[in-house]
C-alpha positions in Angstrom: 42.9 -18.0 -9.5 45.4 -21.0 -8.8 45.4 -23.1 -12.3 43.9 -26.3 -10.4 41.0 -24.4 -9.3 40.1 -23.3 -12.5 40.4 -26.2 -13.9 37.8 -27.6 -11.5 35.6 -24.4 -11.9 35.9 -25.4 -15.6 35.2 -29.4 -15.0 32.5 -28.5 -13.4 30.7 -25.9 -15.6 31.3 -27.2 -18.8 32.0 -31.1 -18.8 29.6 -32.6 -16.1 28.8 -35.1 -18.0 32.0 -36.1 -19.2 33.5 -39.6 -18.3 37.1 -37.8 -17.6 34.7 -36.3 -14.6 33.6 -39.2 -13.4 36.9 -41.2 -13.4 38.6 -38.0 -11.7 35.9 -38.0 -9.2 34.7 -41.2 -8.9 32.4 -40.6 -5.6 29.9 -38.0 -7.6 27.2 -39.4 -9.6 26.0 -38.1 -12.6 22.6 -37.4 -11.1 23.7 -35.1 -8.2 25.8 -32.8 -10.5 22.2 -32.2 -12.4 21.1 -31.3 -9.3 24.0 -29.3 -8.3 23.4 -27.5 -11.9 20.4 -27.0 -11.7 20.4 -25.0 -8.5 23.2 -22.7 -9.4 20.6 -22.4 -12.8 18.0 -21.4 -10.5 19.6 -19.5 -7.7 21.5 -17.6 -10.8 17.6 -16.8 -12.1 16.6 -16.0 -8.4 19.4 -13.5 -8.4 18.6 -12.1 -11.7 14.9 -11.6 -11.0 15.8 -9.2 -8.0 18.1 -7.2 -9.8 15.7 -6.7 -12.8 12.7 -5.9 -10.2 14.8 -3.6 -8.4 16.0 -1.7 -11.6 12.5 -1.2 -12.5 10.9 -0.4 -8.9 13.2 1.6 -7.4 13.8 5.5 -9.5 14.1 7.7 -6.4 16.8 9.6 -8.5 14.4 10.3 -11.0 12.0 11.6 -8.9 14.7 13.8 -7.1 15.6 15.2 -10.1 11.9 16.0 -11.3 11.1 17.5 -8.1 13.9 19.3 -7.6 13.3 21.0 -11.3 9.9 22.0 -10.9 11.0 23.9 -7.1 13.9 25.6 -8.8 11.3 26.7 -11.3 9.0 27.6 -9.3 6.5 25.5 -10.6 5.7 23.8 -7.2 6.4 24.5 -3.4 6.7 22.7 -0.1 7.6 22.1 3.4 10.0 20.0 2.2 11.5 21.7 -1.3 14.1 23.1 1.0 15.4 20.3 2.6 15.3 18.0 -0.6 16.4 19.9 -3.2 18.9 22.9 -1.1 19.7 21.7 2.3 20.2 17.8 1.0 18.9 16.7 5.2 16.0 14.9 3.5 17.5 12.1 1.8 16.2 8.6 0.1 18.2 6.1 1.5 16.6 2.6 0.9 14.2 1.7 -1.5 10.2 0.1 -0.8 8.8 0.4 -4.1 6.4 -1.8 -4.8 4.8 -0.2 -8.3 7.6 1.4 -10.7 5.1 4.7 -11.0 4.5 5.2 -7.2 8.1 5.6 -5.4 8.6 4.9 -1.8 11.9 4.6 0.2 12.7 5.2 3.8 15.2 8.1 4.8 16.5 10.3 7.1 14.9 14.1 8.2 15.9 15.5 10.6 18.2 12.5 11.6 14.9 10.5 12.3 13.7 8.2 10.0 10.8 8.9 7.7 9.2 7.4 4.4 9.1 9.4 1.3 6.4 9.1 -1.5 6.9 9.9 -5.2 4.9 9.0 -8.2 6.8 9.0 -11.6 5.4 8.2 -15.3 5.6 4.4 -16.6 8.8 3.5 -17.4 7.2 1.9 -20.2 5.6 5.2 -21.7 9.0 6.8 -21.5 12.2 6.2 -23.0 13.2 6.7 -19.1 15.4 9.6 -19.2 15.0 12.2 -16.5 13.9 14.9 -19.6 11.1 13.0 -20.9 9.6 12.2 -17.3 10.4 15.8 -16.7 8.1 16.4 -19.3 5.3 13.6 -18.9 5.2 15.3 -15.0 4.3 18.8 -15.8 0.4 18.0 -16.6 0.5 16.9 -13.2 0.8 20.7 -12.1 -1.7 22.2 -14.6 -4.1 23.3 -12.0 -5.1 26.0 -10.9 -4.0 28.4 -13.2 -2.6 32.0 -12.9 -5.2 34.1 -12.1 -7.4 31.8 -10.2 -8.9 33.7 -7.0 -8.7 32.5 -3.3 -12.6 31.8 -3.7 -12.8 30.0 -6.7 -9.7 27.6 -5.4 -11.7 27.0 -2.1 -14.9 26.2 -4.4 -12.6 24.0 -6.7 -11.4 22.2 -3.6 -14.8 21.7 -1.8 -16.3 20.3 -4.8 -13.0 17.8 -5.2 -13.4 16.9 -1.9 -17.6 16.4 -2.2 -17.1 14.3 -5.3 -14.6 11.8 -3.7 -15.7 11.7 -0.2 -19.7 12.7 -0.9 -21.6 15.2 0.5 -20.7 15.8 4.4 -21.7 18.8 7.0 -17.8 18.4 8.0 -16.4 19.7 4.2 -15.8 23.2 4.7 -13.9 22.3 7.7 -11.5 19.7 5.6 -11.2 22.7 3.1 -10.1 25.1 5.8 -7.4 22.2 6.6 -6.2 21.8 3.0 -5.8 25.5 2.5 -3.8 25.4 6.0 -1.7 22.9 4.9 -1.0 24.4 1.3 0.1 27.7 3.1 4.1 26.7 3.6 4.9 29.8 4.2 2.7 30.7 6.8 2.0 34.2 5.4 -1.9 33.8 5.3 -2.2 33.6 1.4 -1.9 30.7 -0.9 0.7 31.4 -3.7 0.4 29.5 -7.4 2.8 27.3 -6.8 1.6 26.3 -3.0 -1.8 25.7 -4.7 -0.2 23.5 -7.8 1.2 21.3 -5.7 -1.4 20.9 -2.5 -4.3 20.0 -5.6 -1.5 17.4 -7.1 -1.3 15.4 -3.9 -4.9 16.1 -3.4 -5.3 13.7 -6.6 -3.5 10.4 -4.9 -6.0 8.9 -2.5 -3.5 7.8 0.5 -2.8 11.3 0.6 -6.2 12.7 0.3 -7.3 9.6 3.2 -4.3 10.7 5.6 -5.5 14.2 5.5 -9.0 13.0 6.0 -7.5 11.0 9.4 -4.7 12.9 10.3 -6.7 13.3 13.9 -6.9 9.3 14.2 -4.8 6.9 16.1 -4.2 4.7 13.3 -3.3 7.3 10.5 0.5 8.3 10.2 1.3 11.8 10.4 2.4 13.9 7.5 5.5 15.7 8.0 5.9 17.4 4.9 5.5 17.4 1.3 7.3 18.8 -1.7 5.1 19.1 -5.3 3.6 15.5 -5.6 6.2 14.0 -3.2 5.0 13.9 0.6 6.8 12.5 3.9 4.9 11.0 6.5 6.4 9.3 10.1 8.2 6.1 10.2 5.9 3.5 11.7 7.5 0.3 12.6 5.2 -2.5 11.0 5.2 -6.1 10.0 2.8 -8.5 7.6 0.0 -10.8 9.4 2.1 -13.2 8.2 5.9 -13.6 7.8 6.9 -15.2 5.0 6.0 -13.8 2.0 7.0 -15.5 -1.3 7.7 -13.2 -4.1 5.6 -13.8 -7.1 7.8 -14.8 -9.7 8.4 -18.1 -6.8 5.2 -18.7 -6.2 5.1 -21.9 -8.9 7.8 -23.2 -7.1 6.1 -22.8 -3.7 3.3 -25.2 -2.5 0.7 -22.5 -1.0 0.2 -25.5 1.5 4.1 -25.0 2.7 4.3 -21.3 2.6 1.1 -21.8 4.8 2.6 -24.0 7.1 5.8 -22.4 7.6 3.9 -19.1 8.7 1.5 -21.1 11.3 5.4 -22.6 12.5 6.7 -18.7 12.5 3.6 -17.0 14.0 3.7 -15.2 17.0 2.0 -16.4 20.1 -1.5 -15.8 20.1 -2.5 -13.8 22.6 0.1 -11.6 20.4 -2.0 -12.0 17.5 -4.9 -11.4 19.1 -3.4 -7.8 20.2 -3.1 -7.1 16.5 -6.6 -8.3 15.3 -8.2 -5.9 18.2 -5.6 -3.0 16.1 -7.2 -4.4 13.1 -10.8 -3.9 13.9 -10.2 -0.9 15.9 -8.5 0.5 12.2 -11.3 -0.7 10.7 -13.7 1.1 12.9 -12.5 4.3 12.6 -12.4 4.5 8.5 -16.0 3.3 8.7 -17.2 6.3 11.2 -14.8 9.0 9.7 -15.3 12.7 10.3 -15.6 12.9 6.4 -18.0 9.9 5.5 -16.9 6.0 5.2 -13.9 4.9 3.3 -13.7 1.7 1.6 -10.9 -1.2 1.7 -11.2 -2.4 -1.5 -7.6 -4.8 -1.4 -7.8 -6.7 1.0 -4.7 -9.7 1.4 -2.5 -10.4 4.3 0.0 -8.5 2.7 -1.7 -5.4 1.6 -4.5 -3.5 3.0 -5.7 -0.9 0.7 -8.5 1.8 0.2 -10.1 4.2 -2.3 -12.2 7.3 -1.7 -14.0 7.2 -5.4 -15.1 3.9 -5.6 -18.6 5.5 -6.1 -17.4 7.7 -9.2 -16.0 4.5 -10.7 -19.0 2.5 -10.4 -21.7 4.8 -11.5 -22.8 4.8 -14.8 -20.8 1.7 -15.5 -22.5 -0.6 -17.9 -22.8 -4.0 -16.5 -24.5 -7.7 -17.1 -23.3 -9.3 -14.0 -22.3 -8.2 -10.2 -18.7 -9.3 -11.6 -19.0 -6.5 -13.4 -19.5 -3.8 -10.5 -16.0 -4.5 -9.1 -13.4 -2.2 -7.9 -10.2 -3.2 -7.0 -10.4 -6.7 -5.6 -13.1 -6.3 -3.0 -15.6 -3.5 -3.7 -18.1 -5.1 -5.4 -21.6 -3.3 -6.0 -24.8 -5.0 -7.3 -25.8 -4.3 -11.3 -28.7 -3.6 -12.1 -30.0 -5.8 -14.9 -33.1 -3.4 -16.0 -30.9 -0.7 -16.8 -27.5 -2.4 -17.3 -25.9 -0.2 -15.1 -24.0 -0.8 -11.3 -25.4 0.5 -8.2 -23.0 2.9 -6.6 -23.3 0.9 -2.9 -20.8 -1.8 -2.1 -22.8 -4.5 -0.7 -19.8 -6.3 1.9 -18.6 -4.0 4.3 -14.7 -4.0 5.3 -15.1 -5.1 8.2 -16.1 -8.7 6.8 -13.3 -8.5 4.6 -10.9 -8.2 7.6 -12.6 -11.4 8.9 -11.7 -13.3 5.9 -8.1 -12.5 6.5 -8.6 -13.4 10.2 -9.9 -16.4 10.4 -6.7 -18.4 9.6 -4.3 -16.0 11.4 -6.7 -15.9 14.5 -8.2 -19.5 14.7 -4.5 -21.6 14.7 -3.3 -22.0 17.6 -6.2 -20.4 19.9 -6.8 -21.3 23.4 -9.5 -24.5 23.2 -11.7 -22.9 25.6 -12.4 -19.7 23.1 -12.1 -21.5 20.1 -16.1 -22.6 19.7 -17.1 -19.2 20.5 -14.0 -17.6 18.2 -15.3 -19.8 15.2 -19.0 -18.6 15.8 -18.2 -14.3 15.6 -15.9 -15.2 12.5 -18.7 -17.2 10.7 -21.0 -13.9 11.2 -18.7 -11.8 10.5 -17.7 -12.7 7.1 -21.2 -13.4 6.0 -21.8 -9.5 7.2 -23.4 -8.1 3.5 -25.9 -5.2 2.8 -25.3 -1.3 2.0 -23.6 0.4 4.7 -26.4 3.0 5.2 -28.6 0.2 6.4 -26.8 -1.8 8.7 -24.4 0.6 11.1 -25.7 -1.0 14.3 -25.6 -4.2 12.9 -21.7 -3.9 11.5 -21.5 -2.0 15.4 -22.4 -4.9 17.3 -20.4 -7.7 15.7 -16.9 -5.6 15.4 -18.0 -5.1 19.1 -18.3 -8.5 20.3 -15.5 -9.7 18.6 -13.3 -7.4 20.3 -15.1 -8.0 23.3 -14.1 -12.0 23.1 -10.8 -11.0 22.6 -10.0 -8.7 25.2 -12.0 -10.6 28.5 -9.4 -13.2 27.2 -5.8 -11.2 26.9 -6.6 -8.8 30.0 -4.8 -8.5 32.8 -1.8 -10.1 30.6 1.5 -8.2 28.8 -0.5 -8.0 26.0 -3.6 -6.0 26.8 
C-alpha cells in the first residue's frame, strides 16, 4: 500500500477527531466523519452477523460425514447411500439452513438440481466434532431391532401412522406405501437397515406429510433418501413478499418501511391473485387429505408450516387458559377449565390463517371494482372458527367463493 494512503487509512481510523484532520481536510466536518464511522461500525457488524449465522446454520459436512458412517456400517440404507457417500453425483452445493439441527442445501443429482435434508444434534449439546454427533445420531437408528418380523414392523408402522395422523380407513394402504418405499433394493423384503432408516424419516413430520401427499399437485416429490437424509425435487419458489429483513435488523427497520417497500416491490395483482388461488387450492388439499386433515400451525408470510401430532401434544396437557392449548404459533385448542386439561380440536381452521396473511398482500393494489366484494370474503374468512368436524361445508363454501371472485376476474388474461 503506497505510504500516503496509509497514512490516510490511518487518519481516518484512528484520529477523526483530531484537529491535524480537520486542518488537512478542511471541507469534512467533524459530524459526517461520526457518521462515516459509524457505518463502517455497522456494516462491519452486519458483515459479522452473517458469517457467525452462517457458521452455525450451515454443517452439510457434518452431516455427510455422519451419513456416510452409518452406510459404510451398515447401519442405514437408501436410494441415495450410493450416490452420496460412493459415486460423489449427489453433492451439497449451497447452503438453505434455516435451524443449525435441520440441514438443507440445494445440489446437483443427476446434473439436475435438487434439495437435500439433514438433521444433526445441537451444536450446543456437542462439542461439534464429527465423533460426538456421530455418536448423539445413533439413537436416531435404534429401531426396529434385529429380530423384528415383517409383521410386527407393519403393525409398528400402522400404529405410528394411526397415532400421528388418527384413525383412517386409508392406513393400511399408506403402510403398504412406506414398506414400498423402504424396499431400495427392490428385492421384495425389507432388510434392518432399510427398516432403520425408513422409521427415522418417518419421525420428521415434512417427511411423513410428503409421503402422505406425494399424489398431490402441491407436494414435491421425493427422489431419494439416505438414513435420515432425504432429497426431494427443486421447486422454483419465492416469499409473498420480497423483502425480508433478517432478524438481527429488524430494530433498525421500521416495520412501516419494510411494509412499504414490499407494497413498492409487489408484483402486479392479477399476478398475486394467481398465487392466492395456489394458496387456497394448497390449503384445500391438506384439509381433504387421503389420510385425515393436516394442520398449519406457523403461519407468516415467510414460512408456512405444519404438524401431523398436534393432537398428541395437546391432550392431556394441563391448562388454565386457551393460551395455554397452543402449538406452534397458530394451533390453538380450547382448555377446559373443569378438568384443567386442553381439548385435542383446534378451534381456527387454516384456511383463516391464510386469510390473515392475505389480506394485506391481496387488498393493495386491487382493481376498485372488486375491492368492496374482496374486503367482504376476507372479513369472513378470518373470523372462520369452530372444530373442523363441524364445519366442512362451511370452510367449503367460503375457500370456494373466494377463489370464485378471483378467477371471474383474472380469466381470459396471461394469468389464468
Amino acid at each position: 500500500m503506497p505510504r500516503a494512503l496509509r497514512r490516510l487509512v490511518h487518519l481516518v481510523l484512528f484520529c477523526p477527531l483530531s484537529k491535524g484532520l480537520q486542518t488537512r481536510l478542511p471541507a469534512v466536518k467533524v459530524k459526517y466523519l461520526l457518521l462515516a464511522w459509524l457505518g463502517i461500525l455497522v456494516a462491519s457488524w452486519v458483515v459479522y452477523m452473517q458469517y457467525a449465522s452462517y457458521s452455525e446454520l450451515c454443517r452439510g459436512h457434518v452431516c455427510h460425514v455422519v451419513i456416510c458412517d452409518h452406510y459404510r456400517r451398515g447401519i442405514i440404507s437408501g436410494s441415495s447411500c450410493k450416490a452420496l457417500c460412493d459415486q460423489r453425483t449427489l453433492t451439497l452445493q449451497h447452503c438453505m439452513s434455516t435451524s443449525s439441527t435441520r440441514q438443507v442445501y440445494g445440489g446437483l443429482w443427476k446434473e439436475g438440481p435438487v434439495v437435500i435434508k439433514c438433521g444433526i444434534e445441537d451444536p450446543v449439546k456437542t462439542d461439534g466434532a464429527p465423533d460426538s454427533v456421530l455418536r448423539q445420531e445413533m439413537s436416531l437408528f435404534d429401531k426396529p431391532t434385529r429380530g423384528t418380523s415383517m409383521d410386527e414392523f407393519r403393525e409398528m408402522l400402522h400404529s405410528f401412522l394411526k397415532a400421528n395422523l388418527g384413525e383412517q380407513p386409508s392406513l393400511s394402504t399408506l403402510v403398504d406405501r412406506v414398506i414400498v418405499l423402504a424396499d431400495v433394493n427392490q428385492d421384495g423384503k425389507v432388510s434392518l437397515a432399510e427398516a432403520k432408516s425408513i422409521w427415522a424419516l418417518l419421525q420428521i413430520n415434512e417427511f411423513l406429510l410428503m409421503v402422505a401427499l406425494q399424489e398431490k399437485e402441491h407436494a414435491p416429490r421425493l427422489l431419494g433418501f439416505c438414513g435420515d437424509l432425504y432429497v426431494t425435487e427443486h421447486v422454483g419458489h419465492s416469499s409473498l413478499y420480497r423483502l425480508e429483513v433478517p432478524l438481527y435488523l429488524q430494530p433498525l427497520v421500521p416495520e412501516a418501511l419494510s411494509s412499504s417497500l414490499n407494497h413498492w416491490l409487489a408484483p402486479a395483482w392479477p399476478r398475486r391473485a394467481r398465487i392466492t388461488i395456489g394458496l387456497l387450492e394448497f390449503v384445500e388439499e391438506v384439509f381433504h387429505g387421503s389420510y385425515g386433515s393436516f394442520l398449519i400451525c406457523d403461519a407468516s408470510p415467510r414460512h408456512v408450516g405444519y404438524n401431523a401430532v398436534v393432537r398428541a401434544y395437546l391432550r392431556g396437557r394441563r391448562c388454565e387458559t386457551n393460551g395455554d392449548c397452543t402449538f406452534g404459533r397458530d394451533c390453538t385448542a380450547t382448555c377446559d377449565r373443569l378438568v384443567k386439561q386442553c381439548n385435542t380440536e383446534v378451534v381456527q381452521p387454516n384456511l383463516a390463517k391464510v386469510c390473515v396473511l392475505l389480506q394485506d398482500f391481496l387488498l393493495f393494489g386491487a382493481p376498485a371494482d372488486l375491492r368492496g366484494d374482496l374486503e367482504k370474503q376476507l372479513r369472513t374468512c378470518v373470523t372462520l372458527s369452530g372444530l373442523a368436524s363441524q364445519m366442512e361445508v362451511h370452510h367449503s363454501l367460503v375457500l370456494n367463493n373466494l377463489k370464485t371472485l378471483l378467477w371471474k376476474k383474472i380469466s381470459n388474461t396471461q394469468y389464468s
